[in-house]
C-alpha positions in Angstrom: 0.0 0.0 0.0 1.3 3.7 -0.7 2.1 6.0 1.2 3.5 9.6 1.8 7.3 9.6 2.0 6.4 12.2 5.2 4.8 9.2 7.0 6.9 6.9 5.7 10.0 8.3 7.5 8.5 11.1 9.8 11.3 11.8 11.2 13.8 12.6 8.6 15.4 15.3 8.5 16.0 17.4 5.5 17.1 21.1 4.2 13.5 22.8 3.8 13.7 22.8 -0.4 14.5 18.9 -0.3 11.8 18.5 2.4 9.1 20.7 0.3 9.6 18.0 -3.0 9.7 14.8 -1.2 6.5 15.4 0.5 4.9 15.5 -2.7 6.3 12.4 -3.5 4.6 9.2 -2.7 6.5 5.6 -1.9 5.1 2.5 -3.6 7.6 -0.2 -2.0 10.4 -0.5 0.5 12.5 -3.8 0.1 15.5 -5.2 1.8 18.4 -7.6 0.5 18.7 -11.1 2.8 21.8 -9.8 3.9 20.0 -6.7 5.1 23.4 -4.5 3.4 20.6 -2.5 0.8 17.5 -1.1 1.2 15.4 0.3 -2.0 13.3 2.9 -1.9 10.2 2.7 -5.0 8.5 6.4 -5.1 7.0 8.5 -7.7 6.3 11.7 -7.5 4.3 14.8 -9.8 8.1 16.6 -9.9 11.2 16.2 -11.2 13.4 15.9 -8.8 17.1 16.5 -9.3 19.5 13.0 -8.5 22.0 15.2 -6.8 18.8 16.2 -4.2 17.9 12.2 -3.8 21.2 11.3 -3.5 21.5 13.6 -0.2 18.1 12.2 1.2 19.6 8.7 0.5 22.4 10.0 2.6 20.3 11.6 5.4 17.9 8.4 5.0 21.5 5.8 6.0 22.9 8.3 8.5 20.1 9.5 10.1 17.8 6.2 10.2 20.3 3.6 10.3 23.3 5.1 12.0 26.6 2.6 12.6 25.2 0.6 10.4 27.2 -0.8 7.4 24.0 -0.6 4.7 23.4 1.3 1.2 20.0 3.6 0.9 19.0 3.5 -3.0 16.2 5.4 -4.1 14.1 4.3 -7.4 12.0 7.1 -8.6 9.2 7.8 -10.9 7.8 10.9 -12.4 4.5 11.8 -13.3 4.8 14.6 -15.2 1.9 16.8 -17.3 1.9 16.4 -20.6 4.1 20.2 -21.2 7.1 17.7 -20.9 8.8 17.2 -24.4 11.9 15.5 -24.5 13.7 18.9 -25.5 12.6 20.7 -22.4 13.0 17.6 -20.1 16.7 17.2 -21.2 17.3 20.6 -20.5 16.0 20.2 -17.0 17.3 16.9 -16.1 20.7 16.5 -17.8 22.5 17.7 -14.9 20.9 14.7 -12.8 21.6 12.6 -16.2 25.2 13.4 -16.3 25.6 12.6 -12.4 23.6 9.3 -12.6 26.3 8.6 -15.5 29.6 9.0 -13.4 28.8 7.0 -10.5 27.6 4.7 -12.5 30.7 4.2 -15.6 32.6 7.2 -15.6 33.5 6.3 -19.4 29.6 6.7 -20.1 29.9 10.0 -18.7 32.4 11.5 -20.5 30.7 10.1 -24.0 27.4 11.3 -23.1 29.1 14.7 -21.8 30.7 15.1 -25.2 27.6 14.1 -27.4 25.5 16.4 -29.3 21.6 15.8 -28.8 18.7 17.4 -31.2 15.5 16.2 -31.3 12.7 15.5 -33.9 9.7 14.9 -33.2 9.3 12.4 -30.6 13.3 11.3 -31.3 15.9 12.2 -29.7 19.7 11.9 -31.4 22.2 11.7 -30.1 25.8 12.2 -32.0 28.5 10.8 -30.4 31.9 11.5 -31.7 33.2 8.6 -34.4 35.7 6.4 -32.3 36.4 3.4 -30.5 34.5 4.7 -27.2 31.7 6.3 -29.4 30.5 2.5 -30.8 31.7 0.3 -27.9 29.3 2.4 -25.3 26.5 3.9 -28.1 24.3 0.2 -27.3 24.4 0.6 -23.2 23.8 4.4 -23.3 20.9 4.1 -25.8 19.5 1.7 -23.4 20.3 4.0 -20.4 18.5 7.2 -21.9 15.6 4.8 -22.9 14.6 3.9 -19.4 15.2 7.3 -18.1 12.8 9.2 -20.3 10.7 6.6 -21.0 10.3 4.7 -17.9 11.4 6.7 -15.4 9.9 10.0 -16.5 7.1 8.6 -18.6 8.2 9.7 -22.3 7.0 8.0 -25.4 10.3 8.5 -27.3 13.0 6.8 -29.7 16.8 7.1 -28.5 18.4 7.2 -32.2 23.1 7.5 -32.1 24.8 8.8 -35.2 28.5 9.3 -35.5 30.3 12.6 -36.3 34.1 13.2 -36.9 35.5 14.9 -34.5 36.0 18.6 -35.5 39.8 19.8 -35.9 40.4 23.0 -34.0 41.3 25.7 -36.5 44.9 27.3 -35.3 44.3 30.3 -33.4 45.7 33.4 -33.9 48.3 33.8 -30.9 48.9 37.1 -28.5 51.9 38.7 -28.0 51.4 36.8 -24.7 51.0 33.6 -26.2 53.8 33.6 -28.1 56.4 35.0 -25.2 55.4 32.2 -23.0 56.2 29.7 -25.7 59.3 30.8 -26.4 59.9 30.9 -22.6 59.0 27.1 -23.0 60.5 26.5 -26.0 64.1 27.4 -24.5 63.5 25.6 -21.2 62.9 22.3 -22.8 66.2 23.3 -25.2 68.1 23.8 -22.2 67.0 20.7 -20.4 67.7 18.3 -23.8 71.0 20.6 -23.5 71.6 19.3 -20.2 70.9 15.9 -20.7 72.8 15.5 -24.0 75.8 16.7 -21.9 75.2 14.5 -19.0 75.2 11.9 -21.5 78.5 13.2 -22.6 81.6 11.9 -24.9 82.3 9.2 -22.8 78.8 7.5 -23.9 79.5 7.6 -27.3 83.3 6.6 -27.2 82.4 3.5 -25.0 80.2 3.0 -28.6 83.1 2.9 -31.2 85.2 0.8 -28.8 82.8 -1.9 -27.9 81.3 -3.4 -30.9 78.5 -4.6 -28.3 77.5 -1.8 -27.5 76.7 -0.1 -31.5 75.2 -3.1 -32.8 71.9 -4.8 -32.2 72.6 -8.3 -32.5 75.5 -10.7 -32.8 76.9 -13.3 -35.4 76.7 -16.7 -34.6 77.1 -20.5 -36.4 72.9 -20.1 -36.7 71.8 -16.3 -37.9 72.0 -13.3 -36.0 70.8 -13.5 -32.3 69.4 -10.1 -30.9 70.6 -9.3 -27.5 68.4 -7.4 -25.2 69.0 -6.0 -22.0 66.7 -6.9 -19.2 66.0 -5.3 -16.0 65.7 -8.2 -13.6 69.7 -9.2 -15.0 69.1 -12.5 -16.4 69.9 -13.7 -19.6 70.2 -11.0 -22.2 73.1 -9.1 -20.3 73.2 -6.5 -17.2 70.8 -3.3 -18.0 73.7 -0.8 -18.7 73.3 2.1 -15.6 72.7 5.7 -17.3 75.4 8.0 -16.7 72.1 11.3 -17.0 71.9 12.7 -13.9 68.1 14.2 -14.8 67.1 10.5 -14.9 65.7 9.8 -11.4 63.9 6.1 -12.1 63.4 3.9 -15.0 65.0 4.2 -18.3 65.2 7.1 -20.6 62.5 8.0 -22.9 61.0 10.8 -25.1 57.9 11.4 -26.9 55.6 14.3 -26.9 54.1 16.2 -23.8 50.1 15.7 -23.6 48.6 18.3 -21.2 46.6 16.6 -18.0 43.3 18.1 -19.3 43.8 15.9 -22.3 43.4 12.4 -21.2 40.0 10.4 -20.3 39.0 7.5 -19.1 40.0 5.6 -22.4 43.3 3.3 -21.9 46.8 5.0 -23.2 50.0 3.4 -23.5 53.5 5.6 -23.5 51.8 8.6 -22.6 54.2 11.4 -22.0 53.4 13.9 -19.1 55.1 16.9 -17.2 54.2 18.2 -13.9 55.1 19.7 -10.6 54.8 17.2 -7.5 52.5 18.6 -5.3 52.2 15.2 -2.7 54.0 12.5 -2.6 52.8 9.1 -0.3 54.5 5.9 -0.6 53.5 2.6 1.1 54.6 -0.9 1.2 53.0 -3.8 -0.3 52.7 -7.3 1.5 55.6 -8.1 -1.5 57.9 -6.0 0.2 57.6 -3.5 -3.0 56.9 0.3 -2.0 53.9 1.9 -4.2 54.8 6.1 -4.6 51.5 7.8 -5.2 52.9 10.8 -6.7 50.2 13.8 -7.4 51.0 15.9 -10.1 50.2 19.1 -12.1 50.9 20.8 -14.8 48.7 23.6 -14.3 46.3 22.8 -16.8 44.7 19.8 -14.7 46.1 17.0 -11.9 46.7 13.5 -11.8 47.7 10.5 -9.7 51.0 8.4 -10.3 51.4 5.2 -9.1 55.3 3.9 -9.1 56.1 0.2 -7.9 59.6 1.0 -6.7 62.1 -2.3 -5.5 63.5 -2.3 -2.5 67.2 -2.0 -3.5 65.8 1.0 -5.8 64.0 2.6 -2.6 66.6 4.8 -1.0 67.7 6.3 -3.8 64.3 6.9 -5.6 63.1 8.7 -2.1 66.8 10.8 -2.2 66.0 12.2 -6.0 61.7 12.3 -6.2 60.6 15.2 -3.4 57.9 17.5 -3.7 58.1 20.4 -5.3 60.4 18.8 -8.1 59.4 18.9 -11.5 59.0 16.1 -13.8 58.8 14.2 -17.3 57.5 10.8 -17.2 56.4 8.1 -19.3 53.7 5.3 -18.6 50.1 3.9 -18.8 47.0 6.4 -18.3 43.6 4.1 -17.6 40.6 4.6 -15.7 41.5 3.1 -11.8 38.3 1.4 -11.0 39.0 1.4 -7.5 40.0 5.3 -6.9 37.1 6.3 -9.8 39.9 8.3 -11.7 42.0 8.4 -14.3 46.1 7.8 -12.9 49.3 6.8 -14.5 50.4 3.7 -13.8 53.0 1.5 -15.9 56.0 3.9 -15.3 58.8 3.4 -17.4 61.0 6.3 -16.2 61.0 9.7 -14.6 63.1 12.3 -15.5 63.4 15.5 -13.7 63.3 18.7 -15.8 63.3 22.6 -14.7 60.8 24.9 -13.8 58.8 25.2 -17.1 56.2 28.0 -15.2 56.1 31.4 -16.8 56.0 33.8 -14.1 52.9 36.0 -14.8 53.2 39.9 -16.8 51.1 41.5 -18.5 52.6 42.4 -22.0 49.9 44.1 -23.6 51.1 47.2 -25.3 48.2 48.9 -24.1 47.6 48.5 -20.5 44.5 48.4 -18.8 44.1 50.8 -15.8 42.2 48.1 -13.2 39.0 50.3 -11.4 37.4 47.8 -9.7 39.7 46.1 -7.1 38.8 44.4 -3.4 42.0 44.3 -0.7 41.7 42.2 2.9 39.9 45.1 4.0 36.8 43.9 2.2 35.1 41.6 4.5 34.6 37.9 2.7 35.8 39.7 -0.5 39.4 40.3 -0.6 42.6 38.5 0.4 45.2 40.0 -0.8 47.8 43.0 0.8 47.3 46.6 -0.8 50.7 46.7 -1.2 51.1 43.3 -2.7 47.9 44.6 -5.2 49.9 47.9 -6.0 53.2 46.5 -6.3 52.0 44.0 -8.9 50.3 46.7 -10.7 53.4 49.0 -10.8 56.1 45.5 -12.0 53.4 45.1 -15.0 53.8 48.3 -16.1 49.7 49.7 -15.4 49.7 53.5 -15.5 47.5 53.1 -12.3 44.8 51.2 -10.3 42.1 52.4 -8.3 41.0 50.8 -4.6 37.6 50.0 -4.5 36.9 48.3 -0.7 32.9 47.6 0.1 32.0 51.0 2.5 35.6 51.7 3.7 38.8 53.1 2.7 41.4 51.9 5.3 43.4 50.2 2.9 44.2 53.8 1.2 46.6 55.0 4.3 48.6 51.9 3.4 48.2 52.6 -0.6 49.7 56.1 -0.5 52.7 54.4 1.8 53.5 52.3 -0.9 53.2 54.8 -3.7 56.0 57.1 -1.9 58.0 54.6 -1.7 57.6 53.2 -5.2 58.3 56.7 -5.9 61.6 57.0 -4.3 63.5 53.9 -5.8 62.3 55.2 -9.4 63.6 58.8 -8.6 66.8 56.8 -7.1 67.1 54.5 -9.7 66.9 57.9 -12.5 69.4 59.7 -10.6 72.0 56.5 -10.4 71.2 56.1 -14.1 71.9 59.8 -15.2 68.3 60.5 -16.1 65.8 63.1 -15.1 63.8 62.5 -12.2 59.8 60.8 -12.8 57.2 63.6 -12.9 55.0 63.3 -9.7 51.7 63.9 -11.5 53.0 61.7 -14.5 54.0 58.7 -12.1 51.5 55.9 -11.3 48.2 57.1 -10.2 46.7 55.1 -7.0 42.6 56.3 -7.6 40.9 56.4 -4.1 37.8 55.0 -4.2 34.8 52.7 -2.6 32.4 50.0 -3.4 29.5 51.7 -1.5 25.6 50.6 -0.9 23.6 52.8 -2.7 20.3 52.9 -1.7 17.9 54.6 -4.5 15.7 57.3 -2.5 15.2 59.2 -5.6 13.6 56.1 -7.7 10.6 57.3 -9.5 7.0 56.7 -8.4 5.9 57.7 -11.7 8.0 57.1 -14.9 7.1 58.2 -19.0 4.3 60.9 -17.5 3.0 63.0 -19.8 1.5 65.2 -18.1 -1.5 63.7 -17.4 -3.9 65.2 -14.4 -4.1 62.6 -11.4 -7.9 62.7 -12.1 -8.4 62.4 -15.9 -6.6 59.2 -16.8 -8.0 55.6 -17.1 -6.1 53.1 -15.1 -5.1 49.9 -15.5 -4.0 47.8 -12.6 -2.5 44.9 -13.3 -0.5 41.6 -12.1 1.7 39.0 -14.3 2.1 35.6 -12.7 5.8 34.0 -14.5 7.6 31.3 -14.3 10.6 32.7 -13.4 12.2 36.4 -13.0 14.1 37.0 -16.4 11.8 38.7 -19.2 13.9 37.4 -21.6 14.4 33.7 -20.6 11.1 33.4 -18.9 7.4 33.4 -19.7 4.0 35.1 -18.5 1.2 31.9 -17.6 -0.8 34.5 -16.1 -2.2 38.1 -16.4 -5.0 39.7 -14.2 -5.9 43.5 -14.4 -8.8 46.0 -13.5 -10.1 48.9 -14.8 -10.7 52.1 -13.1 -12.4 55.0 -14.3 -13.0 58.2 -12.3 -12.2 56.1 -9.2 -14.4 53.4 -9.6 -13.8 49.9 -10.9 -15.4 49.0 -14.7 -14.1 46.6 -16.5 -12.0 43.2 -15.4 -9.3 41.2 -17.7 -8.0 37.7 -16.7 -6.4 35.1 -18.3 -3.7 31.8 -18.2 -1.1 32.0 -21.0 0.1 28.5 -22.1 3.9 28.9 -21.7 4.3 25.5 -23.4 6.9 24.9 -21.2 6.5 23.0 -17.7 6.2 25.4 -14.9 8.7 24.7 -12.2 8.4 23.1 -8.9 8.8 26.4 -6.8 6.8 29.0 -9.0 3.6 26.0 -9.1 4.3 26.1 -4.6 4.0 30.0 -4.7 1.1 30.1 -7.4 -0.8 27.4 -7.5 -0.5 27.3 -10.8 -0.3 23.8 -12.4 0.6 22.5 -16.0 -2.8 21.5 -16.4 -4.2 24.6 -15.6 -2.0 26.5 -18.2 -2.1 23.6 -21.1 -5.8 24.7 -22.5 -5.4 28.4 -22.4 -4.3 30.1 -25.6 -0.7 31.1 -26.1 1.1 34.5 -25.6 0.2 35.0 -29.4 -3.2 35.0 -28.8 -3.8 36.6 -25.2 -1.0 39.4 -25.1 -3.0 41.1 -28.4 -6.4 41.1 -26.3 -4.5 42.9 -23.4 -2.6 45.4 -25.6 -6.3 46.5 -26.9 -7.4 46.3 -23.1 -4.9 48.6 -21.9 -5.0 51.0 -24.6 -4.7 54.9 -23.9 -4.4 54.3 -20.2 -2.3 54.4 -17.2 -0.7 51.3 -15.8 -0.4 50.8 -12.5 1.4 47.6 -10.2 2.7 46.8 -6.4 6.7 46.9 -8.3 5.2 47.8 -11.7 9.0 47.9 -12.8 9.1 43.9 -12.5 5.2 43.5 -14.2 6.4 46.3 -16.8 9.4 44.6 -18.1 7.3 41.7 -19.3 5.4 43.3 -21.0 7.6 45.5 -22.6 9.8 42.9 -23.7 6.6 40.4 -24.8 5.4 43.4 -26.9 8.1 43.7 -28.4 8.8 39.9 -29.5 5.2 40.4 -30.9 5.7 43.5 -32.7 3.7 45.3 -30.3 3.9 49.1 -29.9 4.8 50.1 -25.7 4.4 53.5 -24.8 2.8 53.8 -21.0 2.9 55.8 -17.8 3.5 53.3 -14.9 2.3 54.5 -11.3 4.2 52.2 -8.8 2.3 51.7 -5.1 5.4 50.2 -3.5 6.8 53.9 -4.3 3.8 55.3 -2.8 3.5 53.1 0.3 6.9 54.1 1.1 5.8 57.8 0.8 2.5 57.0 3.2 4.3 54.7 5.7 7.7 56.1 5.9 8.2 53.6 9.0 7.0 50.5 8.0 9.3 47.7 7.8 7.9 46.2 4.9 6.3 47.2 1.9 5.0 43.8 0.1 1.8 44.2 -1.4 -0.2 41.8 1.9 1.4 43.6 4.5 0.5 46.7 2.5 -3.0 45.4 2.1 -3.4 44.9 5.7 -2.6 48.2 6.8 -5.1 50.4 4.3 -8.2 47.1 5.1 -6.7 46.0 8.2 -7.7 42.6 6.4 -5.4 39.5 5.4 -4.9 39.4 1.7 -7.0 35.9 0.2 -5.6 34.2 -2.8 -1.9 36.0 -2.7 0.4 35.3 -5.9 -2.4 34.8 -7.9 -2.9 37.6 -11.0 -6.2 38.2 -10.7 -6.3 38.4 -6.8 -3.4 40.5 -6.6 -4.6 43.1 -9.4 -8.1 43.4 -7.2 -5.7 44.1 -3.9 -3.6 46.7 -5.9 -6.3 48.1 -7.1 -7.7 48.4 -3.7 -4.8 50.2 -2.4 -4.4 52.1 -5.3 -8.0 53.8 -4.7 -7.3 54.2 -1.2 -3.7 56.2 -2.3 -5.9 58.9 -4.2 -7.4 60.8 -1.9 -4.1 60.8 0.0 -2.6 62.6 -2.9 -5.6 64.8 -3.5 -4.1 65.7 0.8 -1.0 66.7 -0.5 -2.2 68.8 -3.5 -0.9 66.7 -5.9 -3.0 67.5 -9.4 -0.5 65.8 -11.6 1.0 62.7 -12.1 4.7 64.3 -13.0 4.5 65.8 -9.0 3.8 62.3 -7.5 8.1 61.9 -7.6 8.5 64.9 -5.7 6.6 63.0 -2.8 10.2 60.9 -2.8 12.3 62.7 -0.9 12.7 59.7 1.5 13.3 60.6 5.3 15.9 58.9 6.9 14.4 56.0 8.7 12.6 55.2 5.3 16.6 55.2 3.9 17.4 52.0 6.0 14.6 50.2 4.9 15.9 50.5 1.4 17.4 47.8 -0.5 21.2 48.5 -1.3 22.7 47.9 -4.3 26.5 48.2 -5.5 28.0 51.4 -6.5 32.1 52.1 -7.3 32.8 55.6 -6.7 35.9 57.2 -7.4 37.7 60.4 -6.6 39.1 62.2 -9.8 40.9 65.1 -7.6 41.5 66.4 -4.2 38.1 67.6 -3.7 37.0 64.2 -4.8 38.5 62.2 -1.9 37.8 64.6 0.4 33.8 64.3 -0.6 34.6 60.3 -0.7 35.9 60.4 2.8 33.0 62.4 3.7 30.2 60.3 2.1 31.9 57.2 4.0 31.5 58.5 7.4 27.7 59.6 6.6 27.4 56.6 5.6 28.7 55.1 8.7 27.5 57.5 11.3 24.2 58.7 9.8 22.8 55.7 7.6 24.2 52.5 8.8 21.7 49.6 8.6 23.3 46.5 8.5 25.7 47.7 5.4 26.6 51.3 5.5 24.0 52.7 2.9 24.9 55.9 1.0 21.5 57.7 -0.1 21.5 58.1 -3.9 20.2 62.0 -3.2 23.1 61.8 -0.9 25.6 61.4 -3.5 24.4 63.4 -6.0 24.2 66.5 -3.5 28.0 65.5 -2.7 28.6 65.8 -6.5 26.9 69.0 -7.1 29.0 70.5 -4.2 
């Protein structure tokens, strides 16, 4: 018998979102192994769920429920999802949780699936995979893998169809001036170090070849043919492995072959793979054989990986004395998917050669250098980590003509940047008069611009915008609500509009309508609205509804709680449909804030309740909130008609916030920079204000504030 996952473990404990989802979902089955070692979990729920999100209530199912206890938690889940669901816009939902399902299962599956085109056609999806040997050995298991996710498990009707594509050759890039001085740094490091070891190998190597005959030939002549000798490693038959004389070899033999940077190799099997790194840790243990495994971790700052180096106990001491971290190497050996650390390492080692730092250190050799305004020292909390100094002594070696300071609310870290200008300025006014030469210009030397990253609250943001001049009296209003599915105008879509009419204060006419976004509405926006897929599915598109509210709307005023939000929508709808938008907006958040300088908040129920003294019924939904607006709205007019206002265009000069009604603002960022001495002094000066006058939790810097400061 079913249940509700809530009853079915009550007292689980999970982070709210993850606890909101699974107690829509609904658990079919809980079995058990014999061994009791795994439990499974059968559920299905009306949302898709993401795997990373099940995984953690697997985790908190174990842990929590079964603590001490040496058992796996797997969850089986179901969707039943509406009918808005196309392959297309499930894949783009779910192939995050596709991609993680992937690499704990076959980490080679992964990286195909990861590298595959998909398009779709009609109820087909396709997906390319890149021609290969990894492309057709996995196409069959992933097929079948894709096939019970979106058909079973999600409840598609849908063919899985692979085609193979070449792999596309990267067209040579154009290279920088950068690009090209760090590969000649390269270049004549890896010269020096063949240098080095062509040396080591020396004259000695190759006059030991002309006087042993041995030694320059591959085989030897004997009563049968030509036997070919071969040196062994373990000594035995074959001759005594000959010991290198290069002092850059630290194990194995000597190799070469072409680097191939870390981020390069995947899970598929490579043999004499040639890598270069840095060692960045270094463990070595020893086997029950008496052999000592090195697990070397190495970078070469493009990506890491693990080597794994059987080492001989004879071999130890000195293979410990020469490998260290911190030393850089070239090695040759095996890459291949470990199955037991679930990552690709090098294994197989044939030798190790150390070679010399091949890092570039960093400059900036643009030949026009960029002045950097935006910067954060230690002195901005949870922001910056890095010494002023250290920030303005790199700026000053890389040749910028300056850099400005930009902490968030203070300027402490200025004292220290003018300390470090004066004496930047003294060694080049030294270093001119040792060298002959006239002494830097002060004002021509490198600039440090004082400046902040303040909070700017907007105190001055318009109640009314686009007026025309209209009378408050005259115009027709429109009050009106959108209902989205998320908070981009341009990514997301309207499912809902509700607005009222009012003319010469009275409500006349009503508009309300679902707009099919024919896309599914998401789990959080269907929690706040109530809005469900199969309320949207049979309502006519935007094509067909946003026409019928352009003519509804026509020749009036629009007014919203946050029209701005409401206004953008529309705007941006309009214009996708060729729609003309040219309104006056009237926002009642702006004139709630005008009415009840004090109150905390200013969200359209709490602003409800104070003009009705009535809870708001039916909140987030269009319709119900364009009634409440409307409501408020009416109850707003005669309050104007108090202060004398007769015309729209004077409603903004209501906004001259006090400053309790300042800290209930919500800040945003601002970089402000001082362009002379009056400058910084008016910085310094809107910081303490700032401080002193407006602090709130951030120290908030009035926009009316500022531009007062400016036009002083």
């Amino acid at each position: 018998m079913s249940k509700g996952f809530a009853e079915v473990f009550p007292t689980l404990k999970l982070t709210e979102p993850i606890r909101e989802l699974m107690n829509q979902t609904v658990v079919d089955q809980v079995t058990a192994t014999k061994k009791q070692d795994l439990i499974r979990i059968y559920l299905h729920s009306p949302n898709l769920i993401a795997k990373s999100d099940l995984y953690r209530v697997e985790d908190a199912i174990r842990k929590q429920l079964f603590p001490g206890v040496s058992l796996s938690v797997r969850i089986r889940e179901r969707f039943v999802l509406s009918s808005q669901y196309t392959p297309e816009n499930l894949l783009d939902s779910y192939k995050d949780s596709i991609l993680l399902e992937l690499k704990s299962h076959n980490p080679v599956l992964y990286t195909v699936f990861k590298n595959a085109e998909i398009s779709f056609s009609d109820e087909k999806v396709v997906v390319s995979l890149e021609e290969g040997i990894l492309g057709h050995s996995y196409s069959k298991e992933l097929c079948l893998i894709l096939d019970r996710i979106l058909n079973e498990r999600c409840g598609l009707s849908c063919e899985i169809e692979t085609n193979y594509v070449q792999r596309e050759k990267a067209e040579p890039v154009a290279e920088d001036s950068w690009e090209k001085k760090r590969k000649e740094v390269r270049d004549r490091q890896e010269r020096a170090a063949r240098e080095a070891q062509e040396s080591a190998e020396g004259g000695s190597t190759e006059a030991k070849r002309k006087d042993d005959p041995a030694s320059s030939t591959s085989g030897r002549q004997t009563g049968t043919g030509t036997q070919t000798s071969f040196r062994n490693r373990r000594g035995r038959k074959g001759g005594q492995t000959p010991k290198s004389t290069n002092p850059a070899l630290l194990y194995g033999k000597e190799f070469d072959g072409e680097i191939i940077p870390l981020r390069e190799l995947d899970a598929e099997p490579r043999v004499d793979v040639c890598i270069h790194g840095q060692i960045f840790s270094l463990d070595v243990r020893v086997t029950k054989t008496g052999k000592h495994l090195y697990i070397l971790d190495l970078t070469d700052f493009t990506d890491s990986i693990t080597v794994k180096v059987f080492v001989n106990e004879e071999q130890n001491e000195e293979f410990q004395a020469k490998v260290k971290k911190g030393t850089f190497v070239k090695l040759k050996g095996v890459s291949r998917f470990d199955s037991f650390d679930k990552e690709v390492t090098i294994s197989s080692v044939s030798g190790i050669l150390q070679i010399p730092d091949f890092t570039v250190k960093r400059m900036d050799t643009a030949p026009n250098k960029r002045v950097e305004l935006h910067c954060h020292t230690k002195m901005s909390n949870m922001d910056g980590v890095s010494e002023v100094k250290d920030i303005i002594k790199r700026a000053y070696a890389w040749g910028m003509p300056g850099i400005a300071i930009t902490d968030h609310g203070v300027v402490q870290a200025l004292t220290d940047a003018n300390h470090v200008y004066e004496d930047l300025y003294k060694e080049a006014k030294k270093a001119a008069k040792e060298a002959g030469l006239e002494a830097p210009d002060r004002q021509n030397f490198f600039k440090i611009v004082p400046g902040v990253e303040c909070y700017l609250v907007d105190d001055k943001k318009e109640i009314v915008t686009n007026e025309k001049g209209q009378r408050v009296e005259d115009p027709e209003y429109v009050v009106f609500d959108l209902e989205t599915t998320g908070f981009s105008p341009l990514k997301n879509r309207i499912i809902e509009i509700g607005a009222v009419k009012i003319r010469q204060g009275k409500i006349v006419d009503r508009f309300s309508e679902f707009v099919n976004p024919k896309v599914p509405i998401p789990f959080r926006i269907r929690q706040l609205t109530s809005i469900t897929d199969e309320m949207v599915m049979d309502a006519g598109t935007r094509q067909e509804i946003l026409p019928r509210f352009a003519e509804f709307i026509r020749g009036s005023v629009l007014v919203g709680h946050n029209v701005s939000f409401d206004v953008s929508f529309i705007k941006q709808n309009f214009k996708d449909l060729g729609i003309a938008f040219d309104y006056t907006s009237v926002d009642t958040v702006g004139l709630s804030r005008v009415f009840f300088p004090t109150q905390a908040r200013h969200t359209l129920n709490v602003v409800y309740k104070t003009i009705t003294g009535h809870e708001m019924e039916g909140h987030h939904r269009a319709v119900n909130d364009a009634e409440c607006t409307a409501e408020i709205f009416l109850a707003f007019l005669p309050m104007l008609a108090e202060k004398k206002i007769e015309k729209l265009g004077q409603v903004n000069g209501l906004n001259d916030a006090p400053e309790k009604a300042v800290k209930h603002l919500r800040p945003h960022h601002c970089i402000l920079l001082a362009k002379n001495t009056k400058g910084r002094v008016n910085l310094y000066t809107l910081v303490s204000k700032s401080h002193l006058e407006y602090f709130h939790r951030y120290p908030l810097v009035p926009k009316s504030v500022l531009e007062s400061t400016e036009r002083d």
